[in-house]
N, C-alpha and C positions, 0 to 999 in steps of 0.2 A: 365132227373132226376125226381124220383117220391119223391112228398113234400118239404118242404123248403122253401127259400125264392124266391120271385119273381127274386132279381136281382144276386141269383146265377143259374139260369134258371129254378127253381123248381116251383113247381105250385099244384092245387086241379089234384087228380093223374088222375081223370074221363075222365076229360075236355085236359090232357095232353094225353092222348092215343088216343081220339078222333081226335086229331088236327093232330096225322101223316099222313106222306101223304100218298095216295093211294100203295096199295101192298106193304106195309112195314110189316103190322101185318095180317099174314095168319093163325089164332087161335093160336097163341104162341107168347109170349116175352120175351125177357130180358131188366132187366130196371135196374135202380146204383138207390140203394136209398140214399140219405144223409147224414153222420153222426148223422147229429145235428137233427132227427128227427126218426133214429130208434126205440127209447125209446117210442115215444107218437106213433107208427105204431105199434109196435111188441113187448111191454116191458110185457104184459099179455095176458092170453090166447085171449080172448074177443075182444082185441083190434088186434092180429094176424089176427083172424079170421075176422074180420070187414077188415083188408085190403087189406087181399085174395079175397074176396066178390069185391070189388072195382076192384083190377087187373082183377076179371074175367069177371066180365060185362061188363066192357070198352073195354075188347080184342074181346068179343064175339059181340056187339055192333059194333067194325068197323070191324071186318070180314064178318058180315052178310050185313051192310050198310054201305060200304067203304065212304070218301069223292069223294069230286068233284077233278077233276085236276085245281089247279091254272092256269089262261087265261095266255096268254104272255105276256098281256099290265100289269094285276097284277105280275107279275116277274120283269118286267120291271120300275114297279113304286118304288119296292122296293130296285132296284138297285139303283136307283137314291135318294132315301132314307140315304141308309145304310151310306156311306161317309159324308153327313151332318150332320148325328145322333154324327159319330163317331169322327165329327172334334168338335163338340159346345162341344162332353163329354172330351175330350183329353184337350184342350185349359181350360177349370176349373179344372178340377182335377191336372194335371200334367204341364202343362205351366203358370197356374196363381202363381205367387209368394208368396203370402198369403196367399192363398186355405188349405195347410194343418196345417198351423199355425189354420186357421180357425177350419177345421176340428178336433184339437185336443183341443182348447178352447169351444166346447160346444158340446162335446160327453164325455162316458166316459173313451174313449179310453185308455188315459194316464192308468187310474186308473185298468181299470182291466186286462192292461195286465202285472199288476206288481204281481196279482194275482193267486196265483194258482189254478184254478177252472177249466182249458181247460186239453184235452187230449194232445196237444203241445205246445209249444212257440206262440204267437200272429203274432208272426215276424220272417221270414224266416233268415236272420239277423239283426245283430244290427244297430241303425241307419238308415239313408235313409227316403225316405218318402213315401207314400202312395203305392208306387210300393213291397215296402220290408213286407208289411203286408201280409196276408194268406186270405182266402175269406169269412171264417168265423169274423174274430175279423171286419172286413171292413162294411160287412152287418152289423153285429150285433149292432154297435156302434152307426149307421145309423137309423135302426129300436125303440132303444132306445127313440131315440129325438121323434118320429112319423113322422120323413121328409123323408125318404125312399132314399134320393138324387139318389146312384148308379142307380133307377130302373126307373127313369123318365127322369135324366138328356138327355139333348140330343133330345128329344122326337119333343120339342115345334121346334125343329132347321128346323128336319126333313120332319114333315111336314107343319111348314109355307110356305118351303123351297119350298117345291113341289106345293103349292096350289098358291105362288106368282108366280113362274113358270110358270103355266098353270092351271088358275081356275077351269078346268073342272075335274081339279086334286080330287076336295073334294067331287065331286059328284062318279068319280070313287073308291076310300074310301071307302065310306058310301056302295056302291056293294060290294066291294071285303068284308066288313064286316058282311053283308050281306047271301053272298055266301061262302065264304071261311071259313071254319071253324079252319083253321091253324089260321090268322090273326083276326078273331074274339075272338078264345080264348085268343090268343096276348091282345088284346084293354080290353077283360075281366078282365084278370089278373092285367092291368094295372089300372081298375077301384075300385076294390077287395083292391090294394093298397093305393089307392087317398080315397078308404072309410076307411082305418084302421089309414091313416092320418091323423092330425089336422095338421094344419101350426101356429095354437096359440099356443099350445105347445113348437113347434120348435122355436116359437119367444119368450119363455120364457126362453127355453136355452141357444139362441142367447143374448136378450137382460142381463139375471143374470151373463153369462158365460164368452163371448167375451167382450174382452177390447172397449172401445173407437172405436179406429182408426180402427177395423174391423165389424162396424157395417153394415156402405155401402155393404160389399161384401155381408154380411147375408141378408140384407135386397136385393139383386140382385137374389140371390138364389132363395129367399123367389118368388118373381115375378115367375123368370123363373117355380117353382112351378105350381101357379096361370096359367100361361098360358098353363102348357103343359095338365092340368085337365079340362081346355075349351077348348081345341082343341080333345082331346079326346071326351068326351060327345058331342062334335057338330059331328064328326067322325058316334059317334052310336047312338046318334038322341035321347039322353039323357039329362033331364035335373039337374040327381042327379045319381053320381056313383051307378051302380050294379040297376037299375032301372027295369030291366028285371029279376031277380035276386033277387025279394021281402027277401024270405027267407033268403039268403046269407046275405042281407045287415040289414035285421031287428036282424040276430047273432051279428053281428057286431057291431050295435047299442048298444044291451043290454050289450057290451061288458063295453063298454063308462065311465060307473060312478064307474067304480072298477079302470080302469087304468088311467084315467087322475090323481086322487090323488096320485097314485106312482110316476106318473113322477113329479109331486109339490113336493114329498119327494125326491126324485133323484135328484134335482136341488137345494135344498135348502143343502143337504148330501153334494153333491160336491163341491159347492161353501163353507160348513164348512171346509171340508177337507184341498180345496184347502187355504183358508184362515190361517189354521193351518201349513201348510208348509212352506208359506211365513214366519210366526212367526218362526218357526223352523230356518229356513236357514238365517235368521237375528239373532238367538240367539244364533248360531253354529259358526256365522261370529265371534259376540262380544266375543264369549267364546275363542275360537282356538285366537283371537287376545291377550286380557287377559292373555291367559296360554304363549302365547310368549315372553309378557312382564314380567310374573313372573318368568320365568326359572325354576329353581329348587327349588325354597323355597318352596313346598309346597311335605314335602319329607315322610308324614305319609301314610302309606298306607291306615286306617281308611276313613284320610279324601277323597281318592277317590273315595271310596267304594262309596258314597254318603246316600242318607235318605233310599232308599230300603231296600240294606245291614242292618244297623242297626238298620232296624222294622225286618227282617228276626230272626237277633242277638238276639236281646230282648224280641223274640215269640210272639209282637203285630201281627206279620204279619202269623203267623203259619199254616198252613194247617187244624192243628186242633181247632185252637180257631179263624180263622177263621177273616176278616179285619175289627176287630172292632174295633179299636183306628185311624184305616188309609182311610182317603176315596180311594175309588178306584181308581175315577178319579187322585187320587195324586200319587198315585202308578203306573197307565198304563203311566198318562206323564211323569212318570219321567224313565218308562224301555226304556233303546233306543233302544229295540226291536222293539216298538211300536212308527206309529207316529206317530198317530192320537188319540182321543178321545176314550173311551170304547162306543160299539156300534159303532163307524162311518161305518168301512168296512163292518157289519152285516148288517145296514138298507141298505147299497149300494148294497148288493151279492142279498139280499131281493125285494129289489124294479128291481131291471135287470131283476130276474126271473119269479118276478110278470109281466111286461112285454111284456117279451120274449111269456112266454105262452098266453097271450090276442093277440098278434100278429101270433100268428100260423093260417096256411091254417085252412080251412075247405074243409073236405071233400078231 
């Protein structure tokens, strides 16, 4: 797939045609580009052209200097790989009991898939867990925090796995990285990541977000983190992500002081939110109890109508003279259209897309 996210296989589109394997690209391609990315590829002329420019150099580039054929012991190492990778990711996400409980206390998952801003549903259906989501709301939720989880999980499993195994494992690594351009772009990609993430971020989502009794698990993540970002860099003889890759990583950088304050707005947005619903569903408790105990006394239709209605009645609230006897704020809490605060879902839709786009590839 050309562009996207790392951990829906997308990548810098250059570095992803370069990595196939030999005789696959004989001066032609076809490639799937991503939804969530045709906008900032092809939404202008300018940007069209800039990434027809890119498909052509990269196809014309491995046609003229194909790669190398991956060794058999490199086949072989990553066979022995893939099953560990895929048992540490399987055993957190889907076997750990808490995992999505987690997952939905310190993203904003909950929140914007009650939102209308997608091309479909978040969730293929209702209910379920982690499995019943689509690939987009999954990443995105992820990306959010700056902890990338889907794209590293699993990683540290795989290769401690292989190097406790057979220590001459990590020297074969460091070759195959080396050499192989498939599995270096792979450790690239994975470094590209580990630089657009902070883990202090993610532990301010963790620690604002999650309850108590799920902090252990966050702070287990957080490690597992930590180690699959040291095993990478020792992998490719790196002592700071994307190290060979000045450019890439100094974009990246300057990225830094524009988006860590959205996500301090994002986490402080949420936790309102989420604080305001509590109040809600404890006021909705005592109210629906109250009306059960009142029965029918209360038989004027005015007095249902509540304060809205008769600032509407009274023209304080008019369209044309416009909310000046009414604060705002008194009038959104009180539509039960609305649950939230004025502003809350705007700075929320704001700061995602602030985000989203600091986390997009380059190149």
């Amino acid at each position: 797939m050309a562009g996207g996210h790392g951990g829906r296989g997308g990548g810098p589109t250059h570095l992803a045609i370069l990595s196939q394997p030999p005789g696959t690209v004989n001066g032609r391609l076809r490639v799937t580009v991503q939804g969530e990315v045709i906008e900032q590829s092809f939404g202008e002329e300018h940007l069209c052209f800039r990434t027809l420019q890119r498909f052509t150099a990269a196809t014309l580039d491995h046609t003229l200097n194909p790669p190398c054929v991956p060794l058999p012991q490199w086949e072989a190492l990553m066979e022995r790989m893939a099953p560990l990778s895929t048992a540490e990711y399987r055993s957190v996400v889907f076997q750990h009991p808490r995992f999505v409980e987690l997952f939905r206390s310190v993203t904003p998952e909950t929140e914007f898939s009650r939102m209308n801003i997608g091309s479909r549903p978040s969730k293929r259906r209702a209910g379920g867990g982690v499995e019943t989501l689509r690939a987009i709301p999954w990443i995105f939720a992820w990306t959010q925090t700056r902890f990338h989880l889907p794209v590293w999980l699993g990683l540290a499993a795989a290769l401690c796995g292989v190097v406790e195994e057979d220590p001459r494992a990590l020297d074969e690594l460091q070759r195959m990285y080396q050499q192989w351009p498939f599995f270096r772009v792979t450790l690239d990609l994975l470094q590209m990541v580990f630089a657009k993430g902070d883990p202090r971020v993610a532990r301010l989502y963790q620690q604002e977000l999650a309850p108590p009794d799920l902090q252990q698990l966050g702070d287990e993540l957080q490690k597992k983190y930590e180690e699959s970002k040291k095993l990478v860099l020792q992998v490719c003889g790196h002592k700071v992500p994307l190290e060979s890759i000045p450019t890439l990583r100094q974009r990246l950088l300057m990225r830094e002081p524009y988006i860590t304050p959205l996500n301090v707005m994002q986490v402080l947005t949420l936790k309102k939110m989420r604080q305001e619903e509590q109040k809600t569903s404890v006021e909705g408790a005592a109210t629906a109890e109250e009306g059960a105990s009142e029965g029918g006394k209360s038989g004027g239709e005015g007095e249902k109508r509540g304060k809205f209605s008769s600032l509407v009645d009274s023209g304080e609230a008019s369209p044309a003279r416009g909310l000046t006897k009414a604060h705002s704020s008194d009038v959104v809490g009180r539509n039960p259209s609305s649950a939230y605060a004025p502003g809350l879902e705007d700075t929320l839709i704001i700061t995602m897309k602030g985000i989203a786009a600091g986390m997009q590839n380059t190149g």
